[in-house]
MARVEX-414274 format. One record per residue (C-alpha): residue number from 1; residue in three letters; x, y, z. Coordinates in steps of 0.25 Angstrom, whole numbers. Example, Ala and Ser with C-alpha at 12.3 -4.5 7.8 and 13.67 -1.06 7.14 Angstrom:
REC   n res  east north    up
REC   1 ala    49   -18    31
REC   2 ser    55    -4    29
This chain:
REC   n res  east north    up
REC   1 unk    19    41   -41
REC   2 unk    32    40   -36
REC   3 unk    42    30   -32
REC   4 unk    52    34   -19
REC   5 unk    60    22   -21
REC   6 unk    63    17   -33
REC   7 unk    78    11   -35
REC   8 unk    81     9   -51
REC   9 unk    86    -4   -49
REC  10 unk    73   -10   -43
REC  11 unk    65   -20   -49
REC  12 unk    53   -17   -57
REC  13 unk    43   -25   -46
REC  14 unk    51   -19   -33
REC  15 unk    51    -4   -38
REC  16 unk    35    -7   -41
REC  17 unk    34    -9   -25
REC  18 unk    40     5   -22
REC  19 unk    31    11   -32
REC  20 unk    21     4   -24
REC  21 unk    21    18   -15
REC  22 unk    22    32   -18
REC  23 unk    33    39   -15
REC  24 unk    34    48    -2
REC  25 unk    47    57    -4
REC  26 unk    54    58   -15
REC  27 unk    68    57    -7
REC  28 unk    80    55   -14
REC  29 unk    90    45    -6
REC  30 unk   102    46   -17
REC  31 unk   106    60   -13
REC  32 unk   119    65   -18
REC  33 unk   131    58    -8
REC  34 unk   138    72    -3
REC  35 unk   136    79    10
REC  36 unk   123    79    17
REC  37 unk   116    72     4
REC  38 unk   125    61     9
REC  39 unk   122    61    23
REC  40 unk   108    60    19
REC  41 unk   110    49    10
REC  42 unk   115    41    20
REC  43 unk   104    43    30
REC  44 unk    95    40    21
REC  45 unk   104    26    18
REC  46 unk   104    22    33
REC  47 unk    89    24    35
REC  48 unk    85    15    23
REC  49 unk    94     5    29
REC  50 unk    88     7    45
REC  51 unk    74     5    39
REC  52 unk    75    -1    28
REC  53 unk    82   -15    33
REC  54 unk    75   -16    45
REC  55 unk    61   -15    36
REC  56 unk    66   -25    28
REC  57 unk    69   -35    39
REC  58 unk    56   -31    46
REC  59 unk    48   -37    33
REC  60 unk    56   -50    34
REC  61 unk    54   -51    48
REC  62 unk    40   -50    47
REC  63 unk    38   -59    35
REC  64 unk    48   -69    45
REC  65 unk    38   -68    58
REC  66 unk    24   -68    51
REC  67 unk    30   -80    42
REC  68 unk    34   -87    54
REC  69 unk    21   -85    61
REC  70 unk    15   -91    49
REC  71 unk    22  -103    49
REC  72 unk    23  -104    64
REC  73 unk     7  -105    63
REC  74 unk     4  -111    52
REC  75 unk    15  -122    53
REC  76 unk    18  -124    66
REC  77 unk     5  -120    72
REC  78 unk    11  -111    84
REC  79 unk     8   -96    81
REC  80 unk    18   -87    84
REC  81 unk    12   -77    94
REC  82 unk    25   -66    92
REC  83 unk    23   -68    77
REC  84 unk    13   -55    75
REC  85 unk    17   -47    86
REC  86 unk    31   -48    80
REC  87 unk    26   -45    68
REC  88 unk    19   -32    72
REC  89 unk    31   -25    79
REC  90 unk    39   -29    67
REC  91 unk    28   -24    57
REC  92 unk    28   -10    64
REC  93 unk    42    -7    62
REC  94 unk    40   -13    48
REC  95 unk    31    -4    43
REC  96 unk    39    11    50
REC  97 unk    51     6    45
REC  98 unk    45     2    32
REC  99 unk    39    17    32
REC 100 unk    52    22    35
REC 101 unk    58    15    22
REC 102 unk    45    19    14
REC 103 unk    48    33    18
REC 104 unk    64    33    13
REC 105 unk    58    26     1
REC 106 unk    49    34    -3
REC 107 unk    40    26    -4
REC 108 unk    28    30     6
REC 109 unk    14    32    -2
REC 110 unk    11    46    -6
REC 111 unk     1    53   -15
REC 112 unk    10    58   -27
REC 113 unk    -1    62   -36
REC 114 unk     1    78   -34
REC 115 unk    15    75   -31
REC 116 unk    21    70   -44
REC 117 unk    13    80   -53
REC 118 unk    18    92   -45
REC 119 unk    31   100   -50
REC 120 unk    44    96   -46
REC 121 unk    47   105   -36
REC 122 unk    33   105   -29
REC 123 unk    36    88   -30
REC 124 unk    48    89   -23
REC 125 unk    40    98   -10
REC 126 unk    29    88   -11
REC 127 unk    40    77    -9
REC 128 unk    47    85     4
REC 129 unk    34    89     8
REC 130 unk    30    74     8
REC 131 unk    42    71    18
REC 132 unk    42    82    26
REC 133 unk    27    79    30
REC 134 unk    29    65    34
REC 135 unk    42    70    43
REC 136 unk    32    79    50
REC 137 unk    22    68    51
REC 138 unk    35    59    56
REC 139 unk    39    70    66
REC 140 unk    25    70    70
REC 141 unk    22    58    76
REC 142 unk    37    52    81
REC 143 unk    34    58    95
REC 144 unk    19    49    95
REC 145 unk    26    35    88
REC 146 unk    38    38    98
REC 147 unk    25    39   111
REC 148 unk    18    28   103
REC 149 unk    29    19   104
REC 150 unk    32    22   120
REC 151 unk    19    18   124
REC 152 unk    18     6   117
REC 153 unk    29     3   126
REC 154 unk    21    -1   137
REC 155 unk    14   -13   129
REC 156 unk    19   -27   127
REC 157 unk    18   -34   116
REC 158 unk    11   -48   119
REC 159 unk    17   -59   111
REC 160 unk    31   -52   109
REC 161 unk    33   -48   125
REC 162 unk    40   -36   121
REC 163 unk    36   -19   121
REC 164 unk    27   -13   111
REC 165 unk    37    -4   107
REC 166 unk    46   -13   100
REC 167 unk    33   -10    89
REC 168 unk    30     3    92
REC 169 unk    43     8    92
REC 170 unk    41     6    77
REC 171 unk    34    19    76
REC 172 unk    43    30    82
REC 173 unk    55    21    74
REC 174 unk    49    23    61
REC 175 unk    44    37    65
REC 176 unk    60    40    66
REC 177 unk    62    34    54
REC 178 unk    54    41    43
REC 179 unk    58    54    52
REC 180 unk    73    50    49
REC 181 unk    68    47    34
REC 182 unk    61    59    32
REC 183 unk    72    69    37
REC 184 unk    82    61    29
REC 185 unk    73    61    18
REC 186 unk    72    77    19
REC 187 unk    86    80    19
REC 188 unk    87    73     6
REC 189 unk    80    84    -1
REC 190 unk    88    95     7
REC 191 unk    93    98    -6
REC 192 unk    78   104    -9
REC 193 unk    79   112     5
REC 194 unk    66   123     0
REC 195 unk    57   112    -5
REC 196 unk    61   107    10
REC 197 unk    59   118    16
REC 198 unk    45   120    10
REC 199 unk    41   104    13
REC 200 unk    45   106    28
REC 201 unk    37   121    27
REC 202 unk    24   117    21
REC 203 unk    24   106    32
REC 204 unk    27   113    43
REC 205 unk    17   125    39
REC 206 unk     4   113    38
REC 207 unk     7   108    51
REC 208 unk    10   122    57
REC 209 unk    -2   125    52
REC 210 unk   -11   114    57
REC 211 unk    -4   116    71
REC 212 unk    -7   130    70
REC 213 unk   -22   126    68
REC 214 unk   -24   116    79
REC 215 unk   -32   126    85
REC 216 unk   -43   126    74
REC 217 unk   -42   111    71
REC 218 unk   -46   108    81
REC 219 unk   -61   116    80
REC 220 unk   -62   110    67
REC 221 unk   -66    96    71
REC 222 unk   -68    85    59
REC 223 unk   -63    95    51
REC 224 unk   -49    91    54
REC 225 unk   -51    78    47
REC 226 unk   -53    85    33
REC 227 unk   -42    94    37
REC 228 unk   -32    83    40
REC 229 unk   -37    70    34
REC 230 unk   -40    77    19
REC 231 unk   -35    89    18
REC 232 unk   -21    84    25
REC 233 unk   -21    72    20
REC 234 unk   -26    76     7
REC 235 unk   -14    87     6
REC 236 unk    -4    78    12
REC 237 unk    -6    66     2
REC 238 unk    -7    73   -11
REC 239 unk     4    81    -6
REC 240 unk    14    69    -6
REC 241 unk    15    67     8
REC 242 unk    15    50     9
REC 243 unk     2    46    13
REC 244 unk     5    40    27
REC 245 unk    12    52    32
REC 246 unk     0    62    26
REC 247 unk   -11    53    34
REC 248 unk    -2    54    47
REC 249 unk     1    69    46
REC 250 unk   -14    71    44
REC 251 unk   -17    62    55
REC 252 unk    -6    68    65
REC 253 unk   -11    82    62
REC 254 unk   -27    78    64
REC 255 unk   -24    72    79
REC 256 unk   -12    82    84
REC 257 unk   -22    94    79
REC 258 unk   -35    91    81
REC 259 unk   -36    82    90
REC 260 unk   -31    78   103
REC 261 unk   -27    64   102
REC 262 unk   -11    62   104
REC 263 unk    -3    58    93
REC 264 unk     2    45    95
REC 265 unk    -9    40    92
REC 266 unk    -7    43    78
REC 267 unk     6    33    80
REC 268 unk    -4    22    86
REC 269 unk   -13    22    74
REC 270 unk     0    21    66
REC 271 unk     3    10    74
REC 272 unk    -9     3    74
REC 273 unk   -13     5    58
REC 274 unk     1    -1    55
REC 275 unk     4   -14    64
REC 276 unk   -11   -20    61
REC 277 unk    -7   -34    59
REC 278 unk   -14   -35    47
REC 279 unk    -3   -27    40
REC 280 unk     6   -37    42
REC 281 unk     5   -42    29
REC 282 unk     9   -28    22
REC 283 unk    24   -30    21
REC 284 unk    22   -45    20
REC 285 unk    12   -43     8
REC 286 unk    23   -34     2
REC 287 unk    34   -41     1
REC 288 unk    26   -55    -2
REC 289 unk    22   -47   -16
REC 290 unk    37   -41   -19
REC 291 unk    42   -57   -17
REC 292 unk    29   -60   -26
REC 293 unk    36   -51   -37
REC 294 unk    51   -55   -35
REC 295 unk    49   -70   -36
REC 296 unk    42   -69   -50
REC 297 unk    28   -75   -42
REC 298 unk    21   -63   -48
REC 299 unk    27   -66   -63
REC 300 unk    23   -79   -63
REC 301 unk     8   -75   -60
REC 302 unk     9   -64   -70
REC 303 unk    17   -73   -81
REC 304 unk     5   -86   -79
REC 305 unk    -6   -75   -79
REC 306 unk     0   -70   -92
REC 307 unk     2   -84   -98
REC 308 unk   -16   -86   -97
REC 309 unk   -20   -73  -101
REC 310 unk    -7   -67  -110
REC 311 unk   -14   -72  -123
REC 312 unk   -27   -64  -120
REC 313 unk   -30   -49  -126
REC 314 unk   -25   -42  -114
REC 315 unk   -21   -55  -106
REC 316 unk   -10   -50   -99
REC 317 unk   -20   -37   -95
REC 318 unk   -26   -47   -89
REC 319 unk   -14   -55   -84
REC 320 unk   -11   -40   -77
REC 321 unk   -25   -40   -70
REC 322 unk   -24   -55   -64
REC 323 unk    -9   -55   -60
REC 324 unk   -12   -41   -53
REC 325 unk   -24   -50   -46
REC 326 unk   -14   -61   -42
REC 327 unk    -2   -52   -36
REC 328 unk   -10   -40   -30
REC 329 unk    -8   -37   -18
REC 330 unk     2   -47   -11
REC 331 unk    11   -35   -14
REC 332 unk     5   -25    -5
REC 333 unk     8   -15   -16
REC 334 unk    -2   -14   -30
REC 335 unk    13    -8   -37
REC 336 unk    20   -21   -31
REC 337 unk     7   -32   -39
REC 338 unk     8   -21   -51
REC 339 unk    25   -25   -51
REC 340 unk    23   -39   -50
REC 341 unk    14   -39   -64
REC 342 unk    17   -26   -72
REC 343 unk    31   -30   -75
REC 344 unk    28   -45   -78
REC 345 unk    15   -40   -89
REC 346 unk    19   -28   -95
REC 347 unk    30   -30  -104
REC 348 unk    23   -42  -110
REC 349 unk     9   -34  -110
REC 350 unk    17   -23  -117
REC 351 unk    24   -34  -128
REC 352 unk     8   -37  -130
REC 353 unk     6   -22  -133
REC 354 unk    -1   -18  -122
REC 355 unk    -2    -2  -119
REC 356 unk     7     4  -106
REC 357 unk    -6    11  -101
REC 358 unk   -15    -1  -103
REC 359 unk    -5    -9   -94
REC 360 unk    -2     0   -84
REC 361 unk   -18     3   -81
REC 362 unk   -21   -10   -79
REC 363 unk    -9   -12   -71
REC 364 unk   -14    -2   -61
REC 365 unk   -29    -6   -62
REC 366 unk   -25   -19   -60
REC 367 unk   -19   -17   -46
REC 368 unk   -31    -8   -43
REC 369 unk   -39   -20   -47
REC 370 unk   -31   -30   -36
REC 371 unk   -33   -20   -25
REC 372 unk   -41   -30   -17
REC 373 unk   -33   -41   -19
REC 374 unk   -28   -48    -8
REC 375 unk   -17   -48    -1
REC 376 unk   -21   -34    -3
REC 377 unk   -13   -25     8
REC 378 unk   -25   -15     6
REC 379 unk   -34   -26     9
REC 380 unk   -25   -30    22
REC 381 unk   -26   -14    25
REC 382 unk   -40   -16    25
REC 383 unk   -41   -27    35
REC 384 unk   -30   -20    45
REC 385 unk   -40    -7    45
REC 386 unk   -53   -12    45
REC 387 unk   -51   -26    52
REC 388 unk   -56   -34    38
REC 389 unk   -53   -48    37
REC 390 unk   -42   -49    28
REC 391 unk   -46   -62    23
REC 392 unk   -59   -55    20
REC 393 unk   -52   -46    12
REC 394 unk   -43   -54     4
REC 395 unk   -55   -62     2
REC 396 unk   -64   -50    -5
REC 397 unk   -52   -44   -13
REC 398 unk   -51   -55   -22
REC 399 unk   -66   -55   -30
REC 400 unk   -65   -37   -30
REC 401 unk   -51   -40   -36
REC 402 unk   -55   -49   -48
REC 403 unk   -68   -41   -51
REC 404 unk   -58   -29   -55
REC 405 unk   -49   -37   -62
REC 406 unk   -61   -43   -70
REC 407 unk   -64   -29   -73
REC 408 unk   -51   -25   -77
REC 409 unk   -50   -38   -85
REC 410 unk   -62   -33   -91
REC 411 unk   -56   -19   -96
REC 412 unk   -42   -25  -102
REC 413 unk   -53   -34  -110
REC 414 unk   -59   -23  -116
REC 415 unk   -47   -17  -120
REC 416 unk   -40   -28  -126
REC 417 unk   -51   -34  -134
REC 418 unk   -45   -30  -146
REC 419 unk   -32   -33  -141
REC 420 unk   -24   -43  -152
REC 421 unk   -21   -59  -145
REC 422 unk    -7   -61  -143
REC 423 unk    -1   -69  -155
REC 424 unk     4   -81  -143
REC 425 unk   -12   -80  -138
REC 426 unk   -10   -95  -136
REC 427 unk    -8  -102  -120
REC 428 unk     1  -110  -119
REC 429 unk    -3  -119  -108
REC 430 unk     8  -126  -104
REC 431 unk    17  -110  -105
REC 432 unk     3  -107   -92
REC 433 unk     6  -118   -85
REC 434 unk    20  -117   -83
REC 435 unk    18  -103   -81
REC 436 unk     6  -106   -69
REC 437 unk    17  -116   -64
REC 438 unk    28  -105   -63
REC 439 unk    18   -97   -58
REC 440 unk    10  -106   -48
REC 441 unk    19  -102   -36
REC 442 unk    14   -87   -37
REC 443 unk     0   -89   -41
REC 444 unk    -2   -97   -26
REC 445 unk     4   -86   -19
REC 446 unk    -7   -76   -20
REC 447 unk   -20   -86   -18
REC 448 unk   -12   -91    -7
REC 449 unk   -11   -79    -1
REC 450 unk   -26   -74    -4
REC 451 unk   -32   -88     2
REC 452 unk   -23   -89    14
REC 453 unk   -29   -76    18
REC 454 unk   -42   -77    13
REC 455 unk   -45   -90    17
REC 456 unk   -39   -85    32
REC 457 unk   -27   -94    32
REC 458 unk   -17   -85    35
REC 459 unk   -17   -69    38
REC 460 unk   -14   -62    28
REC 461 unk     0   -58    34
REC 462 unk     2   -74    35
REC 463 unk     0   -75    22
REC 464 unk     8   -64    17
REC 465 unk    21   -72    25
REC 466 unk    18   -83    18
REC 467 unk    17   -78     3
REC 468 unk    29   -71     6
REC 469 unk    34   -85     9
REC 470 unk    32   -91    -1
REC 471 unk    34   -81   -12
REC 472 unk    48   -82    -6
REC 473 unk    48   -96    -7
REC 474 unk    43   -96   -22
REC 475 unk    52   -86   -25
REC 476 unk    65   -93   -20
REC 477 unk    62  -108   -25
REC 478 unk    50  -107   -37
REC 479 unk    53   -94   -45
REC 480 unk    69   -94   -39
REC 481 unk    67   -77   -40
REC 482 unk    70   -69   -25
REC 483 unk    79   -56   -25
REC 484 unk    82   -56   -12
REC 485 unk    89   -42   -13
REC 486 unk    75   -38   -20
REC 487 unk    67   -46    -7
REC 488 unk    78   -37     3
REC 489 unk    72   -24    -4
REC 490 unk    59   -30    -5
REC 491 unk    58   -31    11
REC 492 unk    61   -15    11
REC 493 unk    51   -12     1
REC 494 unk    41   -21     8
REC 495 unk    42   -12    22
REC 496 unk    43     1    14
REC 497 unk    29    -2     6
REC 498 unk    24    -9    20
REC 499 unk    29     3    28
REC 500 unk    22    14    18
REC 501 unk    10     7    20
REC 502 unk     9     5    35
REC 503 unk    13    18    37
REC 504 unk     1    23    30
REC 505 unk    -9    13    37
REC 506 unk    -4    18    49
REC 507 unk    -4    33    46
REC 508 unk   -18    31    40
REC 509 unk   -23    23    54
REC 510 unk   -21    35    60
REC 511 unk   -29    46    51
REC 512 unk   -42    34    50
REC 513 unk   -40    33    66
REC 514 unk   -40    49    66
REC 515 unk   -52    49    57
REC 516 unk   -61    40    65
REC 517 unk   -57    46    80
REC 518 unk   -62    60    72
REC 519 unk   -76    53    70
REC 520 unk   -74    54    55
REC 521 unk   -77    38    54
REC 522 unk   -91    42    59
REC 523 unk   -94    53    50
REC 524 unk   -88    48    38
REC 525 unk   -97    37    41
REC 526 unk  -108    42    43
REC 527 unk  -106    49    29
REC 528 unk  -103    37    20
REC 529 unk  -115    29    28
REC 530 unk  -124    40    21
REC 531 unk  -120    41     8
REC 532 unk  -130    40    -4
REC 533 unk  -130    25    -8
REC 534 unk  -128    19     4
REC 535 unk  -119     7     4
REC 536 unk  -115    10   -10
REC 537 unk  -115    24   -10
REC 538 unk  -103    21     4
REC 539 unk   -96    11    -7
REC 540 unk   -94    22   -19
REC 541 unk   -88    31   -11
REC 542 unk   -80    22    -4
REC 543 unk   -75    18   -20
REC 544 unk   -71    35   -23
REC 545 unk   -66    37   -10
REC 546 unk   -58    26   -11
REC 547 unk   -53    28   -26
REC 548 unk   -49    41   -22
REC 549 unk   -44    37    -9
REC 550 unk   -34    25   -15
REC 551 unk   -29    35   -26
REC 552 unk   -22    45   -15
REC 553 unk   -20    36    -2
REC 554 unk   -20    22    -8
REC 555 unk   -27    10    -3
REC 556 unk   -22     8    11
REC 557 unk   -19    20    16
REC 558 unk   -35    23    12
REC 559 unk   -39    10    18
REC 560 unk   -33    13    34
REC 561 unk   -37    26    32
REC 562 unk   -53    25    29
REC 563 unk   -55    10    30
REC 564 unk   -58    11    44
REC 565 unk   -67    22    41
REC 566 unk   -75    17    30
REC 567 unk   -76     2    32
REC 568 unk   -83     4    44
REC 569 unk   -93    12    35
REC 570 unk   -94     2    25
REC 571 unk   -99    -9    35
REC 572 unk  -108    -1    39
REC 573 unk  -116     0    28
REC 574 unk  -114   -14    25
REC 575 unk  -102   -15    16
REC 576 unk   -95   -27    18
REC 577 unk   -79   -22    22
REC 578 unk   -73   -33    13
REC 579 unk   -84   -28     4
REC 580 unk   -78   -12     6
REC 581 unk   -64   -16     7
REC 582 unk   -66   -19    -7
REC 583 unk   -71    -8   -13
REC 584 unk   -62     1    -8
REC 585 unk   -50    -7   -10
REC 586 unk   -54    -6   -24
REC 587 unk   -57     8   -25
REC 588 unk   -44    11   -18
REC 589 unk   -38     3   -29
REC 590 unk   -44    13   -40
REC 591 unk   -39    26   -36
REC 592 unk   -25    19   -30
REC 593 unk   -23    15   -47
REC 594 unk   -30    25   -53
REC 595 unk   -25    38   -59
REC 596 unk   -21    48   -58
REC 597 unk   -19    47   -43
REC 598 unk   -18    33   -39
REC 599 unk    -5    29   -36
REC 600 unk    -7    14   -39
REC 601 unk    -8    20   -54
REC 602 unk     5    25   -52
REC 603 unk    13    12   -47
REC 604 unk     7     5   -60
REC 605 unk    14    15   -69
REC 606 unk    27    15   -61
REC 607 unk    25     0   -60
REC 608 unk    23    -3   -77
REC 609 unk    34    10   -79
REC 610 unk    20    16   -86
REC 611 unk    16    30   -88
REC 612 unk     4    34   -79
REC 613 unk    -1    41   -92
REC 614 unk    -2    30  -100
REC 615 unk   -11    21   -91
REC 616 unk   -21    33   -87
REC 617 unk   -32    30   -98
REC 618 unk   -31    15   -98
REC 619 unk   -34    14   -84
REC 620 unk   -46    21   -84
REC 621 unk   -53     9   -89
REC 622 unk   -49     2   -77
REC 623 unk   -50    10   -68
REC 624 unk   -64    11   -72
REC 625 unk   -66    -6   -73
REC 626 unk   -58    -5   -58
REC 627 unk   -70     6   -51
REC 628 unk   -80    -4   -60
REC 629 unk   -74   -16   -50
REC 630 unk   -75    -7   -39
REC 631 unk   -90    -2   -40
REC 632 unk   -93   -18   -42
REC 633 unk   -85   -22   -29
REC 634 unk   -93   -12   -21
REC 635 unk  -105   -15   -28
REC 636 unk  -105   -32   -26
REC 637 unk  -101   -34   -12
REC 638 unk  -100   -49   -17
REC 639 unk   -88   -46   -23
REC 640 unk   -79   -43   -11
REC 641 unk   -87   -52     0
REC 642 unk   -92   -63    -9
REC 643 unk   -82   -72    -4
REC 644 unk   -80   -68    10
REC 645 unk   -84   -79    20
REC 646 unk   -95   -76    28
């Protein structure tokens, strides 16, 4: 894996969020300052400013609106009626503008597997190949999101009184700009004008070729679905091509070839998979866990944890297992929770002579392990798709959680039973409670969040504003540690990661919508509904398809893709959705931090400055402890829905 973005004087914790995401194109913005190179430099400057502070400011005026609303209806008891509609039109240009920086970044997620192991030359093709398909797929669909856009123009917002195309606007806007990003990003490497060439000629031959054949793909029927959302797909992916722009090329091709259906449709699914209302909480989830990590809250959980369990053979093992438990998923990013504790453990874990490999596999099985823990955005992702209660969900994440982290507990045992005690094994009481004081403020913060949630207190977007709140408050007036300059670059890296993922669940709406309008959803139901073993037999391979499916798409770009597929089929045969959701959540989380091709795996190294090398044996003991869990979740419903309300 590769980081697009990653200045050398970054913070340890902040770099960890860009790593959070696999580089798209490997564009160099400090080009030589002479003649064209110049030029190029300086357009490159100006678009990162158009972009990047209205992106910032559209995250503060989101948290600004939704906090408001909070208050205005939980304080003064008048709800805002503007509040969500606001919202909505804001959130929109959010999350273009936020693929637009993700774009110039780098930072879009992207398959490197093949990529990083391919010579230097064939890796830089790969890398111009990767942005000259997604220009094509940009230059695509700007006529249909510039249609889309003229007839929302006809419909009225209620609450706001004001044209549907201030929001929908958003789409042609953000079209324009990842255009103007590409380009710029292209003459960058003019200097490497074959390799170019040879990128804009391998594309230009595919999509000849398909036009070419519209003819006979068009006889072929259903056939096209493996032509276009395997073999495509399948090609674009492990080719580099970031994964929203390969499920939007396949898509476009499938519906302007094969099919009669007009293509702005393709920019009304976008549309509809990214402004749910549930994603709200995205950004806001985002940059509650950055302000989790830059007010110390996450050391002083981490630095309690290690004060009970530090004298034990392989405490802070454990202490790494429960503080990944505490932190997970407020981030909306695993390599954001893994920042927040690596760099607090691992110098003291390595004083007490722990092995790098040992550390960095736990590491990465731990935030496997924390997969359905909530505020988990995959969980959120599941409940925008599928229409799931959240709360039910944040509900059955917890118990499925704590089973695998037993589990885990249960390998570091075994390998530290012969593990000396430290010389100072002895508590010091009075050294905890001091420490669970300093610490009190930040171990609130995530139960609050889960009970308000769960117990249906407040959405979970409320809750977000609100732990976003008070971790600012904490922050400024308990721990007395905020960077602002840090929050200001925190804001931009909070619409680029939101950006990259919307952009997907967009995209990906578009291919499941694609899928079901082709009658696959029926045949493929059908199929899983007969398979040998019944229920059980739908469950395993929902477990290996998922495994493989979250080490090359990771967990929400597979989720809007075949949730809306296979959850129907689950219930079916009378699997409990929260029940399913678990399982492949947890599956997912497998193949997302397993080697070689998971890319969670990946951050974890970057994350604890490891070789991948040296945590490719430890792991395997949890990886196998991790599927363990996951066979147990599937095959004890109770686990997952033992606590729902009836």
């Amino acid at each position: 894996m590769r980081s697009g973005h990653a200045p050398n004087d970054t913070p340890d914790a902040e770099a960890a969020v860009n790593t959070s995401t696999l580089a798209t194109v490997n564009y160099d913005g400090h080009l030589p300052a002479i003649g064209f190179a110049k030029w190029v430099a300086r357009a490159d400057r100006g678009l990162g400013f158009v972009t990047e502070v209205p992106a910032a400011l559209l995250v503060l005026a989101e948290i600004f609106i939704l906090l408001a609303a909070v208050v205005s209806r939980y304080v003064f008891h008048q709800p805002l009626i503007w509040s969500d509609e606001l919202a909505s039109v804001l959130f929109i240009w959010l999350a273009m503008l936020g693929a637009v920086v993700a774009l110039r970044r780098g930072s879009h997620m992207r398959m490197t597997a093949l990529v990083d192991i391919a010579s230097p030359a064939l890796r830089k093709f790969l890398d111009l190949f990767a942005i000259v398909a997604a220009l094509a797929y940009l230059l695509m669909i700007a006529v249909p999101a510039y249609d889309f856009a003229v007839e929302e123009m006809m419909i009225t917002l209620p609450a706001l009184d004001i044209s549907n195309v201030w929001r929908a606007s958003a789409l042609p806007a953000g079209v324009t700009l990842l255009i103007a990003v590409s380009v710029v990003g292209l003459l960058g490497h003019l200097r490497d004008w074959r390799c170019l060439l040879a990128a804009f000629a391998v594309v230009g031959a595919i999509a000849g070729g398909l036009w070419v054949c519209q003819p006979l793909l068009k006889q072929l029927g259903n056939l096209n679905l493996l032509i276009f959302f395997v073999g495509i797909v399948g090609s674009l992916v492990f080719g580099g091509v970031p994964i929203a722009f390969a499920f939007g090329l396949a898509t476009f091709g499938y519906l302007a070839l094969t099919t009669s259906t007009p293509t702005i449709v393709i920019v009304g699914r976008m549309d509809e998979g990214m402004t749910h209302q549930i994603l709200l909480a995205v950004p806001l989830f985002v940059f509650l866990g950055l302000l989790i990590e830059m007010t110390s809250m996450a050391k002083a959980m981490v630095q309690f944890l290690a004060s009970l369990l530090g004298h034990v053979r392989g405490g802070l093992s454990y202490v790494l297992i429960g503080a990944m438990y505490l932190v997970s998923g407020i981030s909306g990013s695993k390599a954001a929770d893994m920042a927040a504790v690596a760099p607090v453990l691992f110098p003291e874990m390595r004083e007490r002579g722990a092995d790098d490999g040992e550390m960095l596999a736990l590491l990465a099985a731990s935030g496997a392990q924390t997969e359905t823990i909530p505020p988990s955005l995959v969980l959120i992702t599941i409940g925008s798709v599928t229409g799931i209660s959240i709360a039910d969900l944040f509900t059955g994440g917890l118990l499925p959680g704590l089973v695998l982290a037993v589990l885990l507990g249960l390998v570091v045992w075994w390998r530290c039973r012969a593990e000396a005690i430290a010389a100072d094994g002895r508590i010091l009481w009075r050294e905890v409670g001091k420490l669970l004081v300093v610490a009190s403020p930040a171990l609130a913060l995530p139960f609050v969040i889960r009970a308000a949630v769960i117990e249906g207190i407040a959405t979970a977007t409320e809750v977000s504003t609100i732990g976003i709140a008070y971790s600012l408050l904490i922050g400024l007036f308990v721990y007395r540690r905020f960077d602002w300059r840090r929050a200001a670059r925190g804001l931009v890296d909070t619409a680029a990661l939101s950006g990259a993922i919307l952009l997907i669940i967009g995209a990906a709406t578009g291919m499941a919508w694609s899928l079901t309008q082709s009658g696959f959803s029926r045949q493929l139901a059908t199929t899983m509904m007969h398979l040998p073993g019944g229920t059980l037999g739908f469950l395993g391979v929902s477990i290996v398809a998922f495994i493989v499916l979250g080490s090359v798409l990771e967990g929400i770009p597979a989720i809007v893709l075949f949730g809306p597929l296979l959850f129907p089929i689950a219930k079916q045969l009378g699997v409990h959705d929260v029940h399913y959701a678990m399982v492949v959540v947890l599956a997912m989380g497998i193949g997302l931090f397993a080697p070689p091709f998971g890319v969670g795996y990946y951050a974890a190294c970057a994350i604890s400055r490891i070789s991948p090398s040296r945590g490719l044996r430890p792991i395997m003991g949890y990886i196998v402890a991790l599927l363990v869990g996951t066979i147990l979740v599937a095959l004890v419903p109770w686990i997952s829905i033992g606590f729902l309300t009836k």
